[in-house]
MMTF fields as JSON, N, C-alpha, C and O atoms, coordinates in Angstrom:
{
  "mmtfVersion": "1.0.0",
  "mmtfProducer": "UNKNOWN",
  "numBonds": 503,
  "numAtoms": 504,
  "numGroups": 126,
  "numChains": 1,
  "numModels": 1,
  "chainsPerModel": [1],
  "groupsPerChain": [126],
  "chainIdList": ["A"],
  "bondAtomList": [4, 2, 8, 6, 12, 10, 16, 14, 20, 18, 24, 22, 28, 26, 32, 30, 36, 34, 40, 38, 44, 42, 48, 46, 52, 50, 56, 54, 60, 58, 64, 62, 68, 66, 72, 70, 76, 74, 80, 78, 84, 82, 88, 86, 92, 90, 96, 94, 100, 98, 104, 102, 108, 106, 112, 110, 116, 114, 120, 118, 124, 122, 128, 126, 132, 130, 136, 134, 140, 138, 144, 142, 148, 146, 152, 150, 156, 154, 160, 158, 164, 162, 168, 166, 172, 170, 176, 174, 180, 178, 184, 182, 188, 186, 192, 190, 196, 194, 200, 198, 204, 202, 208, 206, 212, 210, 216, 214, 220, 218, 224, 222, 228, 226, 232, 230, 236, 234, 240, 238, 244, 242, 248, 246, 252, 250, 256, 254, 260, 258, 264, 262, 268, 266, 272, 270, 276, 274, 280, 278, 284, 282, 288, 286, 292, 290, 296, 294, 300, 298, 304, 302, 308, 306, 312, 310, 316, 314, 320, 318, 324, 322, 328, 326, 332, 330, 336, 334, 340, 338, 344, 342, 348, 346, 352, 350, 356, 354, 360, 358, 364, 362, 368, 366, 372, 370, 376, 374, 380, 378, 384, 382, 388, 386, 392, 390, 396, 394, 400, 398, 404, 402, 408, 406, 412, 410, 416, 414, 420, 418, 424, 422, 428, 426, 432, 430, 436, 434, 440, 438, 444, 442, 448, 446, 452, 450, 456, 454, 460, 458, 464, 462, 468, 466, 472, 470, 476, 474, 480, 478, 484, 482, 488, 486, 492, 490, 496, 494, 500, 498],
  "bondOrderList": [1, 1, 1, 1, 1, 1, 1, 1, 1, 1, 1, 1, 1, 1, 1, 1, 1, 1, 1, 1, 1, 1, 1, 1, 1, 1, 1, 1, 1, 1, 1, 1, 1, 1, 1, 1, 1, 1, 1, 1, 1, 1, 1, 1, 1, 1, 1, 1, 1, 1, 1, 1, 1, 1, 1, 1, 1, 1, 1, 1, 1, 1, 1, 1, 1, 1, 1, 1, 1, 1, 1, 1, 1, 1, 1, 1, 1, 1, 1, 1, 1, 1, 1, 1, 1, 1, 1, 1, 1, 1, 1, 1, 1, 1, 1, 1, 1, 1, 1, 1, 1, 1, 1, 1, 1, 1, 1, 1, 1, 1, 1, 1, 1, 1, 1, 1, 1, 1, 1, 1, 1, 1, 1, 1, 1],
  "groupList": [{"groupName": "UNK", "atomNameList": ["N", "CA", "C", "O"], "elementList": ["N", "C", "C", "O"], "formalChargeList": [0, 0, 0, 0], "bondAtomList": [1, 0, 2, 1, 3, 2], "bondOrderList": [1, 1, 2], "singleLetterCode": "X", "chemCompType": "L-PEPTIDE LINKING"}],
  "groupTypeList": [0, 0, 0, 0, 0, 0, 0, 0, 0, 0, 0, 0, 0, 0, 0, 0, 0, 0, 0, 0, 0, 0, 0, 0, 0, 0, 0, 0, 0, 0, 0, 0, 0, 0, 0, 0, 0, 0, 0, 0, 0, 0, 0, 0, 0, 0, 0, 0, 0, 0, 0, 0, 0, 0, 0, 0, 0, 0, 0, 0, 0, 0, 0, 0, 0, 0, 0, 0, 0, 0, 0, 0, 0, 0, 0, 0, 0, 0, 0, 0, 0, 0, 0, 0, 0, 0, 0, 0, 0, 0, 0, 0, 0, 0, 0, 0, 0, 0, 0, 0, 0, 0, 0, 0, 0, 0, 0, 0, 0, 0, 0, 0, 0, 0, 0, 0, 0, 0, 0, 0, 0, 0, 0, 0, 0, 0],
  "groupIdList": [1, 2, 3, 4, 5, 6, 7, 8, 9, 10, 11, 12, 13, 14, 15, 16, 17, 18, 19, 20, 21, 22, 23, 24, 25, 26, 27, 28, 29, 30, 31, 32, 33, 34, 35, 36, 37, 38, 39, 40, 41, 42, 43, 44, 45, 46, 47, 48, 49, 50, 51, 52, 53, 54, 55, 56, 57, 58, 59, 60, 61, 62, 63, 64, 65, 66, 67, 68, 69, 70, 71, 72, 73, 74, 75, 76, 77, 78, 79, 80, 81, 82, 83, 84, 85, 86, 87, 88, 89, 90, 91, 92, 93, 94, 95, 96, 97, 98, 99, 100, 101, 102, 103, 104, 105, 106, 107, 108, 109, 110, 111, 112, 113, 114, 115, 116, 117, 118, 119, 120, 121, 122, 123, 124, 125, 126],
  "secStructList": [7, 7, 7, 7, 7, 7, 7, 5, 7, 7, 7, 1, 1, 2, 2, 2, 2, 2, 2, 2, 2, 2, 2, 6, 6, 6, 7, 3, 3, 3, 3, 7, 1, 1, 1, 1, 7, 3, 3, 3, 3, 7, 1, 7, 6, 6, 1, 1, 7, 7, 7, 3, 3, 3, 7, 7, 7, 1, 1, 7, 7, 7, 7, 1, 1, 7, 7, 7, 7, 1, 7, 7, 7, 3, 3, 3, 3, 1, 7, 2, 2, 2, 2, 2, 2, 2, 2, 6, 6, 6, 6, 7, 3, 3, 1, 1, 7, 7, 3, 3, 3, 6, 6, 6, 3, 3, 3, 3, 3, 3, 3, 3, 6, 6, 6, 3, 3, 3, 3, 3, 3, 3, 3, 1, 7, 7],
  "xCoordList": [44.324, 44.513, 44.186, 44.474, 43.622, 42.996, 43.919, 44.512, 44.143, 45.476, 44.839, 43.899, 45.1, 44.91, 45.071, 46.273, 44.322, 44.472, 44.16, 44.176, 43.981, 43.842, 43.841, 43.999, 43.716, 43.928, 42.939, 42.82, 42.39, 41.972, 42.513, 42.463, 42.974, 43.471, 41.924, 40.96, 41.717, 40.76, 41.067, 41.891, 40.731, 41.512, 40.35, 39.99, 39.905, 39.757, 39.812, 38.851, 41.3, 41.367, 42.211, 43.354, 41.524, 42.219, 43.514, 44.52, 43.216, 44.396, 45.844, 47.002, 45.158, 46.199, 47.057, 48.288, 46.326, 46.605, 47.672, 48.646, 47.033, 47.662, 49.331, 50.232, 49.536, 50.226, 51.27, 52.464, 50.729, 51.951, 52.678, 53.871, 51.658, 51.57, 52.679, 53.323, 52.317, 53.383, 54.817, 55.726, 55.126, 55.845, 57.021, 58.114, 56.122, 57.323, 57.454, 58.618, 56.534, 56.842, 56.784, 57.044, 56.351, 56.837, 54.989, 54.729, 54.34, 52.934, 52.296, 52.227, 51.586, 50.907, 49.357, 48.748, 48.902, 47.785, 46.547, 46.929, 45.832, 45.331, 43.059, 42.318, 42.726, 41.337, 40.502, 40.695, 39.805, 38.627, 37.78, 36.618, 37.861, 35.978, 35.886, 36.788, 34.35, 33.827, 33.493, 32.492, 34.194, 33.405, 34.251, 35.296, 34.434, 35.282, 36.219, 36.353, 36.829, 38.057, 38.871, 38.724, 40.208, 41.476, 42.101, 42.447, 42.42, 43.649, 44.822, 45.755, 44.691, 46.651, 47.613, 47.59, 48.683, 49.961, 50.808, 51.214, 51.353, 52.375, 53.631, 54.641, 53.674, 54.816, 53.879, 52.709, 55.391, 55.44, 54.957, 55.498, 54.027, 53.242, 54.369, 54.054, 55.397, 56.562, 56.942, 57.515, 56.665, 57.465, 55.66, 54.551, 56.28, 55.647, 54.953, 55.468, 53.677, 53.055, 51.37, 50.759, 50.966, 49.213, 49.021, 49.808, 48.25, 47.456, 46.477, 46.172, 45.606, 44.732, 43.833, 43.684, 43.392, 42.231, 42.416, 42.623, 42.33, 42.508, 40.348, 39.765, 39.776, 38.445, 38.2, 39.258, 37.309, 36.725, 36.422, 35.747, 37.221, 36.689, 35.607, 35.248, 34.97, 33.204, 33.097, 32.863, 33.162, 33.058, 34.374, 35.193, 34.77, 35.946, 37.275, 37.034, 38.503, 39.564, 39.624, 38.918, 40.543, 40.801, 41.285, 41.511, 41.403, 41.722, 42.773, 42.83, 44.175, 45.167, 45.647, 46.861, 44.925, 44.961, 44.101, 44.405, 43.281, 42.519, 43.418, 44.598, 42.828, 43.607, 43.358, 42.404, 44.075, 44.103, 42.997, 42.503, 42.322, 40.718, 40.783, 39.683, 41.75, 41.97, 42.788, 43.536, 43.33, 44.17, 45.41, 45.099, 46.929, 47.912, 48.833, 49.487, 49.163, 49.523, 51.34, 51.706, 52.164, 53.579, 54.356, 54.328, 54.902, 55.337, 56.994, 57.666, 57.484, 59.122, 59.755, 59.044, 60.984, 61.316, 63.109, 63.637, 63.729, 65.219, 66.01, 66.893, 65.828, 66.641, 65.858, 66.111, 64.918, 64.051, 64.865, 64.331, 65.669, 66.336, 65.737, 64.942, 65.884, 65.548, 63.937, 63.283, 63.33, 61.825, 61.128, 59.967, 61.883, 61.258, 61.352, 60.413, 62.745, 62.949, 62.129, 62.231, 61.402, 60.719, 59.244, 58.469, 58.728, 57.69, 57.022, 55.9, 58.595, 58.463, 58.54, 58.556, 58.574, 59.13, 57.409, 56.654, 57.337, 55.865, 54.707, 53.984, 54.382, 53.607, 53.615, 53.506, 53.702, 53.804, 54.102, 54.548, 53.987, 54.295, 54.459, 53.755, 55.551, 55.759, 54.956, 55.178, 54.181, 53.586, 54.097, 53.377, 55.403, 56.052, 57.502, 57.71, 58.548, 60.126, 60.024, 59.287, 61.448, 62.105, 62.605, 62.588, 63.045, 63.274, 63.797, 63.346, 64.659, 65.537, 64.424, 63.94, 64.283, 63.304, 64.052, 63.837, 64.751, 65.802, 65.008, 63.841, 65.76, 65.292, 64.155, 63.351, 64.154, 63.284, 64.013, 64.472, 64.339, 64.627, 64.552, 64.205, 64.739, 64.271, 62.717, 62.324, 62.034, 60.334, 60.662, 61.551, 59.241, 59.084, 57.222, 56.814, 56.529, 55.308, 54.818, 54.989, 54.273, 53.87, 52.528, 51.718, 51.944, 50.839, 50.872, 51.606, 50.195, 50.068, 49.075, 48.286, 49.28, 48.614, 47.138, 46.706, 46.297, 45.441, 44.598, 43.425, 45.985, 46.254, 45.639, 44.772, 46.269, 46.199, 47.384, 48.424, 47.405, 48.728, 49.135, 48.348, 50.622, 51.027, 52.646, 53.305, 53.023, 54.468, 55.377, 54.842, 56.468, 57.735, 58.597, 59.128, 58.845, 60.165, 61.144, 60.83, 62.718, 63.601, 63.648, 63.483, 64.01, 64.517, 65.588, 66.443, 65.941, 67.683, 68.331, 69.32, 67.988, 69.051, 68.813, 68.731, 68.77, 68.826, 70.062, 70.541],
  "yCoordList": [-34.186, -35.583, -35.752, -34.94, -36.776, -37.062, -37.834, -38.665, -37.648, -38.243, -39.191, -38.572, -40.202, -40.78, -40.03, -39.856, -39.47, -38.717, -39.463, -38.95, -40.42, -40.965, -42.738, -43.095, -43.647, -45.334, -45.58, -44.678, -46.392, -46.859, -48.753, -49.518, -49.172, -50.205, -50.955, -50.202, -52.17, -52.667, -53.482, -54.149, -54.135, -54.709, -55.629, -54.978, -56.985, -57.34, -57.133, -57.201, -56.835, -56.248, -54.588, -54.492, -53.747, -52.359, -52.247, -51.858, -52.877, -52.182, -53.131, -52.959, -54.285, -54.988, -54.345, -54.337, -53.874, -53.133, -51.757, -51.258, -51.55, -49.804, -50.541, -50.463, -51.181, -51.482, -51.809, -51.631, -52.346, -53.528, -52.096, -51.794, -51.453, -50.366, -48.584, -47.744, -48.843, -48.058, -48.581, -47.883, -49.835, -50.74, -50.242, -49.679, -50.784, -51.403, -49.876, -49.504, -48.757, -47.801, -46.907, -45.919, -46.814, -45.23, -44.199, -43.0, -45.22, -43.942, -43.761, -44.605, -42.139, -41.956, -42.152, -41.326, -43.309, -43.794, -43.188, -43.507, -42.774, -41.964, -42.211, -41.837, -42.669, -42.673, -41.121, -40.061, -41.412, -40.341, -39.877, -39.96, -39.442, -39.468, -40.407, -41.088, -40.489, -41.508, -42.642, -43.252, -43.202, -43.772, -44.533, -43.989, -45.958, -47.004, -46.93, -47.683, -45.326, -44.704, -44.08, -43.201, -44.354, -44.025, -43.852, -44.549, -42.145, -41.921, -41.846, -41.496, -42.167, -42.433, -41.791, -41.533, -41.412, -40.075, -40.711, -41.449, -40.471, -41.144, -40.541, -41.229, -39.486, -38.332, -36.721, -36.362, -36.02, -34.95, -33.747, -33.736, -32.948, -32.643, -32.172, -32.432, -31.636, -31.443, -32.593, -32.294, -33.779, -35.015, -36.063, -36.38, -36.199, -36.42, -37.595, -38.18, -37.736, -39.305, -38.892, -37.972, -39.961, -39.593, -40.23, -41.09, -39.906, -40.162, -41.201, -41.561, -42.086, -42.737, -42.704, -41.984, -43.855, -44.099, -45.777, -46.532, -46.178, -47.726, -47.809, -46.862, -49.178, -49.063, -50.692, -51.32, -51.26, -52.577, -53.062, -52.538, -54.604, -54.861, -55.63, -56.248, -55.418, -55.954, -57.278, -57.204, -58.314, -59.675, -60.14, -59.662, -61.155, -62.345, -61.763, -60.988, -62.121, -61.709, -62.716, -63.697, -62.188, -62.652, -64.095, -64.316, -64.996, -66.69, -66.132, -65.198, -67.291, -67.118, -67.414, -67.262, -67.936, -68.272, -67.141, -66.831, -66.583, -65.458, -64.542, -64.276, -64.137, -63.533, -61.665, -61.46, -60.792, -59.444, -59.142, -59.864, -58.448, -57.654, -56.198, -55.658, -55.478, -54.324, -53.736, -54.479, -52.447, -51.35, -52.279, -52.911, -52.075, -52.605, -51.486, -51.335, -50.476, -49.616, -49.833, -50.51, -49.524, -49.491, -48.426, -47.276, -48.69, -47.949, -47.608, -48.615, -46.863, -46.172, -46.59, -46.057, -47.451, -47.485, -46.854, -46.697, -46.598, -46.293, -47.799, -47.892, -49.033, -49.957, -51.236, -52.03, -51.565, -52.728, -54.297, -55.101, -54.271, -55.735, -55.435, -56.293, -54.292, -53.71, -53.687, -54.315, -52.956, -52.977, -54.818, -55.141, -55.487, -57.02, -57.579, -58.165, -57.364, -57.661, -57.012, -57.139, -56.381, -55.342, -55.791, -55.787, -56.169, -56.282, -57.917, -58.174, -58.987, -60.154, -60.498, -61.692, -59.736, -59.427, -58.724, -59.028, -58.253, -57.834, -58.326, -57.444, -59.94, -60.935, -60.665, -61.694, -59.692, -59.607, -61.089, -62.065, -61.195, -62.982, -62.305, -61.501, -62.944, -63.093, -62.764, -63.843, -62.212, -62.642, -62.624, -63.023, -62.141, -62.204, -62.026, -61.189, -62.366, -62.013, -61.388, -61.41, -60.235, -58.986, -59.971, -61.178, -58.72, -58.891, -57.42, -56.396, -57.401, -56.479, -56.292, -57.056, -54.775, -54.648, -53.72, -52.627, -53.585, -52.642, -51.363, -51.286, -50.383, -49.048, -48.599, -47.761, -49.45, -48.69, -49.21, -48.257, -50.357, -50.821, -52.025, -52.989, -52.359, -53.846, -53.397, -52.318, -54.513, -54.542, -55.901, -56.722, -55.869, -57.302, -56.475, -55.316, -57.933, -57.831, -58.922, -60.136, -58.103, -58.069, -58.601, -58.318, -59.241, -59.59, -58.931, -59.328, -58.005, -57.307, -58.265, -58.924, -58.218, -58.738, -59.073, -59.539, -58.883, -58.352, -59.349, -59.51, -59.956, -60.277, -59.388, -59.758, -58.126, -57.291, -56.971, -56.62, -57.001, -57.344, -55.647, -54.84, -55.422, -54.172, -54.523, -55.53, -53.407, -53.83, -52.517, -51.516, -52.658, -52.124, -51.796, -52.638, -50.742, -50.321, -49.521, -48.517, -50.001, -49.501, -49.13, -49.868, -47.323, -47.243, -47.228, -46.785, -47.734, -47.814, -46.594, -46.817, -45.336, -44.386, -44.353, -43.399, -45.239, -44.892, -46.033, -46.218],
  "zCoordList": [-150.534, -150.181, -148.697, -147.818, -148.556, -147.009, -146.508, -147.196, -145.264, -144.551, -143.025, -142.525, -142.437, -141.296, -140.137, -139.94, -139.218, -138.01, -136.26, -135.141, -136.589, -135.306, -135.46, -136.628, -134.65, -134.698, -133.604, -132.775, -133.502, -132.298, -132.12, -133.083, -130.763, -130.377, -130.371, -130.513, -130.238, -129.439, -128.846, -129.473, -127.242, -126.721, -125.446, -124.465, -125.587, -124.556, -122.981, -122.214, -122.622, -121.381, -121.801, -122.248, -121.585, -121.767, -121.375, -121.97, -119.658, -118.491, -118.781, -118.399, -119.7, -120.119, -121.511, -121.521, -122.543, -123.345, -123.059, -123.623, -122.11, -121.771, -121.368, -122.202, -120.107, -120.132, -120.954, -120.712, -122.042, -123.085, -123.766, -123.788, -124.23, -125.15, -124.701, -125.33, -123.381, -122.338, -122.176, -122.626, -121.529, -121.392, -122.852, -122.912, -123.789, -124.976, -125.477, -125.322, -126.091, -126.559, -126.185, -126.872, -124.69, -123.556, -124.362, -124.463, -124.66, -125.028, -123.863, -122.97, -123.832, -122.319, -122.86, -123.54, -122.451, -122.391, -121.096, -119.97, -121.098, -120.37, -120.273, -121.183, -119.385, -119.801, -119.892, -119.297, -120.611, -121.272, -120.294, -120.691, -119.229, -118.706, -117.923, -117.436, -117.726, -117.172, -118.053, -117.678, -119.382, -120.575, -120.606, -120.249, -120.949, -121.008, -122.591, -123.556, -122.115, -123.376, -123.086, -122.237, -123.791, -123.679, -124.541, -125.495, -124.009, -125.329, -125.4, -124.676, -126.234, -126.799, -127.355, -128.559, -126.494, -127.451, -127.459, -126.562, -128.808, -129.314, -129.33, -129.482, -129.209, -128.677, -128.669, -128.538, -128.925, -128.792, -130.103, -131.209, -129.752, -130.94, -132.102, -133.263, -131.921, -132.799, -133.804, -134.852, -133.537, -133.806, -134.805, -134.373, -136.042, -137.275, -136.303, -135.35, -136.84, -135.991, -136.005, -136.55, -135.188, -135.073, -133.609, -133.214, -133.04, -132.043, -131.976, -133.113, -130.693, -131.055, -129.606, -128.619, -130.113, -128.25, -128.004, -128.954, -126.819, -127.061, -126.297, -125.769, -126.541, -126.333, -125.792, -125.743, -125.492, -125.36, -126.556, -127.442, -126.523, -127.618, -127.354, -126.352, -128.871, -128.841, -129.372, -130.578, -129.018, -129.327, -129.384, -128.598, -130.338, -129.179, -130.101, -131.027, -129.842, -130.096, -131.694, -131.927, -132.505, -133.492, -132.934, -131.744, -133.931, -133.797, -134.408, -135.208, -133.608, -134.488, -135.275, -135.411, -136.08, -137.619, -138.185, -139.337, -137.735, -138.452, -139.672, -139.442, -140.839, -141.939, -141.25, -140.499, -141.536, -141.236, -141.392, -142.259, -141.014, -141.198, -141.063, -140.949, -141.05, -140.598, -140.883, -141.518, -140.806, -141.244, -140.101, -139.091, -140.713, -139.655, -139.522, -140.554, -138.411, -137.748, -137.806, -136.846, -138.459, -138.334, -137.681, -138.119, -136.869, -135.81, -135.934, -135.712, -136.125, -136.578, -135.231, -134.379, -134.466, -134.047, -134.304, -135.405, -132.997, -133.407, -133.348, -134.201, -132.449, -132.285, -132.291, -131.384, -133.202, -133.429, -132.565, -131.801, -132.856, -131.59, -130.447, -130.063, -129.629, -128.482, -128.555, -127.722, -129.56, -129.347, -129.676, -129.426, -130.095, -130.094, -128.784, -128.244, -128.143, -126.722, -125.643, -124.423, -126.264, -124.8, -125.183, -124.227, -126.377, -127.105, -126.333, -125.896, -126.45, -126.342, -124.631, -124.331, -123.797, -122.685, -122.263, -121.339, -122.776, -122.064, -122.997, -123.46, -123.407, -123.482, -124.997, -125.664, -125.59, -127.279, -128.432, -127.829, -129.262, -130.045, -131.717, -132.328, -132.045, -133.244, -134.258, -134.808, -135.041, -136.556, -137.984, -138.899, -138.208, -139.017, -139.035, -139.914, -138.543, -138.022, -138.881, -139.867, -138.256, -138.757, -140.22, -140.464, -141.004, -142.396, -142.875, -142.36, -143.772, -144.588, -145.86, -146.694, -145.523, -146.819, -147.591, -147.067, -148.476, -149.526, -149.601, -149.984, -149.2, -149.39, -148.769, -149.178, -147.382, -146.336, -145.228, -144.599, -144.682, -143.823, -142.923, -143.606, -141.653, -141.163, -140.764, -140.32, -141.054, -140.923, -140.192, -140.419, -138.841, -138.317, -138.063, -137.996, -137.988, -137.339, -135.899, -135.791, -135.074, -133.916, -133.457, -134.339, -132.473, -131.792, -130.604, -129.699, -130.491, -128.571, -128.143, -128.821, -126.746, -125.964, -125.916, -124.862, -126.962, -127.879, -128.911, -129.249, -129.226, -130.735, -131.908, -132.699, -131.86, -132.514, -133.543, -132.986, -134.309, -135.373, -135.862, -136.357, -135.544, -135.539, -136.112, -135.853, -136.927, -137.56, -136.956, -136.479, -137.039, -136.54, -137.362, -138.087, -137.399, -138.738, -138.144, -137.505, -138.351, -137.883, -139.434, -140.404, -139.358, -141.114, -141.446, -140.68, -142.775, -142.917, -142.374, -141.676, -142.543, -141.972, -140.252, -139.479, -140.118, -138.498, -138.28, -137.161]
}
């Protein structure tokens, strides 16, 4: 079975990206080279997860009415109140409020700075 090994962000302004992306979830965002790329750790190689790169994006940002076009990246948080407040606090916007999903946990979805649509899961056993 083939499994997902890496994400890439795309982002209008990078340095704006790196930021939001540091800010709310502590990732060490780091550029590549001399090449307008940056990669992305999401922790510690011990600790279940994947890695990515954030890049320029190539033509105009999604409209915000635009429907999903893309894979949407859910991110395991320990205290989701706290990661909306830090999310909404460093220019982040709503796309779907938190919600009780039975037998996984609270789910909310996210707009980074980006308007890049990313979801958040605190899991019930936490």
């Amino acid at each position: 079975m083939s499994r997902p090994v890496h994400f890439e962000i795309h982002a209008a302004d990078p340095e704006r990206a790196r930021n939001f992306y540091t800010s709310v979830f502590g990732w060490k965002i780091e550029q590549w080279g001399d090449i307008p790329y940056w990669t992305v750790v999401t922790g510690d190689e011990e600790q279940a997860g994947v890695n990515g790169g954030l890049l320029p994006r190539r033509g105009p940002d999604p409209a915000p009415d635009a429907p999903v076009h893309g894979y949407v990246m859910t991110i395991s948080v320990v205290d989701i109140d706290a990661t909306i407040a830090a999310i909404e606090v460093n220019g982040g916007t709503v796309a779907l409020p938190k919600d009780k999903m039975p037998g996984v946990g609270v789910l909310a979805y996210y707009k980074d700075t980006e308007q890049n649509i990313f979801g958040i899961l605190q899991p019930e056993d936490s």
